[in-house]
Phi, psi and omega in degrees: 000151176299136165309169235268294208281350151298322190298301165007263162318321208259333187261305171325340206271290214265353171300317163334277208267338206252324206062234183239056206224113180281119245237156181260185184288333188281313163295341162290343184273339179301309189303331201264339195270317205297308203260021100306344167070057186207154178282199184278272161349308188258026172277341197238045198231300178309309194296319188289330187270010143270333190291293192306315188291316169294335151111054175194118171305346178332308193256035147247149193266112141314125146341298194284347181297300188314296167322331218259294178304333162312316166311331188093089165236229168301174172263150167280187163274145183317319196271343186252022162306272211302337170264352169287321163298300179316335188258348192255009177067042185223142161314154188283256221320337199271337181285328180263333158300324177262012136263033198027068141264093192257098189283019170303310201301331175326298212289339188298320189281353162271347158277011201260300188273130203238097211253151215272355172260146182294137184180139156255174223249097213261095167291119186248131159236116157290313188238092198252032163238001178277175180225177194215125146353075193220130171318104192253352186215159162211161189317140203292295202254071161279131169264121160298346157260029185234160185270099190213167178285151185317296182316328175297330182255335174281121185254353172179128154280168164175166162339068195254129172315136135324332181283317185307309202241018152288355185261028182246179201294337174312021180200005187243324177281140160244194218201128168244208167212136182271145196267161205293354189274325180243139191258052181291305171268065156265114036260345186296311169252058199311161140357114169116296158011108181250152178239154207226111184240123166272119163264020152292333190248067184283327196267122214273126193273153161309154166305333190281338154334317164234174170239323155277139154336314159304317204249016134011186108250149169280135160220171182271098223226147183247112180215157173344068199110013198156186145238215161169174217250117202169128176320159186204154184214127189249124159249111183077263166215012175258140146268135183259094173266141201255143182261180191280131186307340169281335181326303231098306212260133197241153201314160172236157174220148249180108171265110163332151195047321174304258182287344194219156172207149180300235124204268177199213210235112157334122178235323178197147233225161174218109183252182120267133209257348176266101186317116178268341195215127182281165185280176185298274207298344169309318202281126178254137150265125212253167193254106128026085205281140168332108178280000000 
């Protein structure tokens, strides 16, 4: 979505010239060249001393081009995007929404897409002037110990800057996905899996260290072809990775630093507790009997 002081503008703007009359990406841009109060000519008086400064004509705007896109003309180029945000004071990102281009949307659709390899996981904010749905109050007697619904402890949502909550541990973390082939630690950690990784915590602790499994460390690892998600045990200069006795799956083993690298220490997992999909090796194939 467009930033707080772009919506702002952009709704002042085009309420002007457009009325109630839906206006296309070319006419919006007229309206936004209109209400600054600059010609054609001197858009393109300007794209050329970008042009120039960038050492490339891409990001210069012809008079007649500029007309021709007012008109519902082409879509533009990345470069002359990037001279249209510097001369029209709008963000790149908000300039690509009004070609319907929403990049919020980038993350949905990688969650949508699910790639069959252990890969991390890139939290992005585009529009960090923009705001987000968020608990801001909760109920006087909500317990953190106890179990209940989200709806049940928010006692008021509301409108929080984005900037605001890039300062929570959501923006210090990095974050992966287990890929749906692997099941090294499945079940504590199945196929499908996003992880929550401090990458402050690199050093694979003694045995002694822990006592149970739950209380293990997990770790996130850079490995030859890929990564992956898995107890791990360093002797000397081999890392061992190890799976879960329930996996199926069997040790790897890794010359630490060489072939293998930590990426850091698991802290919190996001599952699905309902299976949608059977494994690989469950499924037998079978040959169609003759009728």
């Amino acid at each position: 979505m467009p930033s707080l002081t772009t919506s702002v503008l952009l709704g002042v703007v085009l309420k002007k010239y457009a009325g109630d009359v839906q206006l296309h990406a070319g006419e919006r841009l007229k309206a936004i060249r209109k209400d600054l109060g600059i010609s054609t000519r001197e858009v393109q008086k300007y794209s050329r001393q970008i042009a120039k400064a960038e050492g490339s004509a891409k990001f210069y705007i012809s008079n007649a081009w500029l007309s021709q896109i007012e008109a519902a003309g082409p879509v533009p180029s990345v470069q002359k995007l990037f001279s249209f945000s510097v001369i029209y004071r709008i963000s790149f990102v908000d300039l690509l929404y009004l070609f319907g281009i929403d990049l919020e949307r980038i993350g949905l659709h990688q969650l949508e897409i699910r790639l069959p390899r252990t890969h991390p996981a890139k939290l992005q904010i585009y529009d960090e002037d923009g705001t987000a749905t968020f608990p801001v109050r909760f109920h006087d007697g909500f317990k953190v110990e106890k179990t209940t619904l989200l709806s049940r402890m928010v006692k008021i949502w509301g409108e929080v800057p984005i900037s605001v909550i890039q300062h929570l541990d959501i923006r210090h973390s990095e974050y992966g996905f287990v890929g749906l082939r692997d099941h090294t630690m499945d079940p504590l950690v199945p196929p499908g899996s996003f992880v929550q990784i401090d990458n402050q915590v690199r050093e694979v602790l003694p045995s002694s260290s822990w006592r149970t499994e739950l209380d293990r460390p997990i770790y996130f690892v850079k490995i030859p072809g890929g990564y992956a998600c898995s107890w791990c045990e360093l002797k000397r200069n081999q890392l061992t990775l190890v799976p879960h006795p329930l996996s199926g799956s069997r040790l790897r083993h890794f010359t630490y630093a060489q072939d293998a690298e930590i990426i850091g220490r698991v802290t919190g997992i996001a599952m699905r507790i309902v299976r949608t999909e059977k494994r690989a090796s469950d499924l037998s194939v079978r040959s169609p009997k003759p009728s």
